[in-house]
GUKOLMAR-269628 format. One record per residue: x, y, z of N, C-alpha, C in turn. Coordinates in steps of 0.05 Angstrom, whole numbers, padded with zeros to 5 digits, always signed. Layout:
N
XYZXYZXYZ ...
This chain:
103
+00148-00272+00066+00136-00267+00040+00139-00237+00034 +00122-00221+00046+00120-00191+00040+00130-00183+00067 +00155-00167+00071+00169-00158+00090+00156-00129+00099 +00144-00121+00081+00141-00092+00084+00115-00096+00104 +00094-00116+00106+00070-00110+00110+00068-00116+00142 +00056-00090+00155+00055-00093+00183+00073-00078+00185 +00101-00069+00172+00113-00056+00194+00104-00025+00185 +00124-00004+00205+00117+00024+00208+00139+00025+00185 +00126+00050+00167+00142+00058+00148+00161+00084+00160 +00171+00078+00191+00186+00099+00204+00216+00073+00206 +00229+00094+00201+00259+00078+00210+00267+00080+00245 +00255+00095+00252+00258+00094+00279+00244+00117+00297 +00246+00109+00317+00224+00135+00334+00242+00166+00328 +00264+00167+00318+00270+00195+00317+00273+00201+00287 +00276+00173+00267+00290+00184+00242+00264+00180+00226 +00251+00192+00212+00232+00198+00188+00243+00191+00162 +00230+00178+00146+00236+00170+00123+00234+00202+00109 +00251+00211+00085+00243+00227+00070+00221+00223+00060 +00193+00250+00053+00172+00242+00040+00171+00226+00009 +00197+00239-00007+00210+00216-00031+00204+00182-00032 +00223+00179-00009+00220+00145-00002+00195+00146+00001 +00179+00160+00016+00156+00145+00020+00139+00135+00009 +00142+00155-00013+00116+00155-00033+00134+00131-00053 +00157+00125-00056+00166+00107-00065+00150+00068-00060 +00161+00076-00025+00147+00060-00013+00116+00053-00019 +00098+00075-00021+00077+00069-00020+00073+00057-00051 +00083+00060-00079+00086+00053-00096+00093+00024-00095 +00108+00023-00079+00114-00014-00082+00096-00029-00074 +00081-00007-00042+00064-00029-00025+00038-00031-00053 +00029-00013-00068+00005-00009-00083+00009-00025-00100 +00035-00032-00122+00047-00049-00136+00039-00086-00123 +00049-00089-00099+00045-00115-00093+00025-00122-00083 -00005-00100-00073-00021-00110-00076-00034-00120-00096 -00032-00097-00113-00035-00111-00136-00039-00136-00148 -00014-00141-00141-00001-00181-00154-00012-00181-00139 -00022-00191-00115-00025-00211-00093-00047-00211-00103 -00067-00188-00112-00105-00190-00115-00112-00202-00138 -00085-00196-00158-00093-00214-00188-00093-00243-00175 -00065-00251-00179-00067-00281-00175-00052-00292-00153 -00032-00274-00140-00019-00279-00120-00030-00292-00098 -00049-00295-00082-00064-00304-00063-00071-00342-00076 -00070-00346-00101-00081-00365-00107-00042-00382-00106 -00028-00364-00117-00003-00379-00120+00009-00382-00093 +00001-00368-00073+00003-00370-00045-00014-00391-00036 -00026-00403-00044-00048-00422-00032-00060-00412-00010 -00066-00383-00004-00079-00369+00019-00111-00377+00013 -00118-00387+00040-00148-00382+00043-00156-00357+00051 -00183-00352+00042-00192-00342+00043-00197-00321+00067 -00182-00332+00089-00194-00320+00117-00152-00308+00113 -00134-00321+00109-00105-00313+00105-00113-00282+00075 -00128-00287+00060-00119-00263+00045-00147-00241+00059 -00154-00238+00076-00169-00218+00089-00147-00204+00103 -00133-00225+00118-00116-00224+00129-00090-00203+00115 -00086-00214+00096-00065-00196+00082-00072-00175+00072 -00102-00179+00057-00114-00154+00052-00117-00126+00064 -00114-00137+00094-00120-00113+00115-00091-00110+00118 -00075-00126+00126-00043-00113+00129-00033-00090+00103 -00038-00101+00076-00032-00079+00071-00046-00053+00068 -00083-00056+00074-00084-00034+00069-00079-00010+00098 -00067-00018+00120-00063-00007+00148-00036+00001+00139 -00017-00010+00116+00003-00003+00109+00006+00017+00090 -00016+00020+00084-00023+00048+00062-00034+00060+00074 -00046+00062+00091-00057+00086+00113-00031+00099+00133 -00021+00075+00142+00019+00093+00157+00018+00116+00132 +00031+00100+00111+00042+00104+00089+00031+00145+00077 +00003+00141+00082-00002+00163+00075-00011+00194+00089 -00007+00179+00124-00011+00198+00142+00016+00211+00145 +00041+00196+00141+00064+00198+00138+00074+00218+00122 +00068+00212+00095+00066+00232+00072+00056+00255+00080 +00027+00253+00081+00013+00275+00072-00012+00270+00055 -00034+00274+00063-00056+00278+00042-00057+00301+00017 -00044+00326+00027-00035+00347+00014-00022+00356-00005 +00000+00320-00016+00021+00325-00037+00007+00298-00051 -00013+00280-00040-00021+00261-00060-00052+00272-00072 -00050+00259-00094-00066+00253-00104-00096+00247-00089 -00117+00268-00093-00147+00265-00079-00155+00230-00088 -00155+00226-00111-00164+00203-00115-00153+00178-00109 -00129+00178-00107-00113+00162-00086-00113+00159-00054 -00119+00183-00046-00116+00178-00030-00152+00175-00010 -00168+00172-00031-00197+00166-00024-00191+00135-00028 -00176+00124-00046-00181+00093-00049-00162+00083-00029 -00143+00092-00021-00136+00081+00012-00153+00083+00024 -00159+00103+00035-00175+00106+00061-00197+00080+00058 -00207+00085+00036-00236+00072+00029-00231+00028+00030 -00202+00027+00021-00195+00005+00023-00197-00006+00001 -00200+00009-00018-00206-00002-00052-00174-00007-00067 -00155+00014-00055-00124+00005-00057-00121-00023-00057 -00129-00030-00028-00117-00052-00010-00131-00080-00026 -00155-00075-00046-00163-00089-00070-00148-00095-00099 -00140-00075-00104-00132-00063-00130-00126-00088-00141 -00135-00099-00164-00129-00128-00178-00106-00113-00201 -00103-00097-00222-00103-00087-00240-00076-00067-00235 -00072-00053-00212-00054-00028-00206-00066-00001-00219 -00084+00001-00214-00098+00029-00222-00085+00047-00211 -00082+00040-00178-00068+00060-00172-00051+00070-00151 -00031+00049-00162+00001+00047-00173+00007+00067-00188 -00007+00059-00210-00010+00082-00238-00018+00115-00223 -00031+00115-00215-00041+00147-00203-00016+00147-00179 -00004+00138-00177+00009+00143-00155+00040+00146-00169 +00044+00137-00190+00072+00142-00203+00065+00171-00222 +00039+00172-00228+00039+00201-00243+00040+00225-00222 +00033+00224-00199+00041+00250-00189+00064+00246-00159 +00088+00231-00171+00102+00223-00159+00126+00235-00161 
């Protein structure tokens, strides 16, 4: 389904993604939470205990994602709604949106 979720946003123990990709990356992961919180989970026929489940994969995937980066080049308010797990909610892409404006 979602390839990205669970893995390390490192290409390998020596090679580092550019911080570019990353924040790219983290754009997509923020993007498909997104869908999944609107209606995706229902078109998935995920129960309830499966979208906790996914819920938490990606938000452990926005926490890689942003220790990776940097707290320093994102966005304070972005990067309070990762930590906080309100990303890994996001029905709407709020912020997707904050994350493509200082991108």
């Amino acid at each position: 389904m979602m390839s990205f979720i669970g893995k390390s946003p490192m290409q390998s123990s020596e090679q580092k993604l550019e911080i570019s990709d990353l924040k790219v990356e983290l754009i997509r992961v923020l993007d498909a939470a997104a869908m999944y919180n609107d209606k995706g989970y229902t078109w998935c026929g995920h129960s309830p205990a499966k979208r906790a489940e996914t819920e938490a994969a990606f938000h452990q995937t926005m926490l890689d994602l942003i220790a990776n980066i940097g707290c320093n080049v994102l966005d304070p308010e972005l990067v309070q709604a990762v930590v906080s797990g309100a990303a890994a909610r996001d029905e709407v892409g709020h912020f997707s949106a904050i994350a493509r404006r200082k991108s």
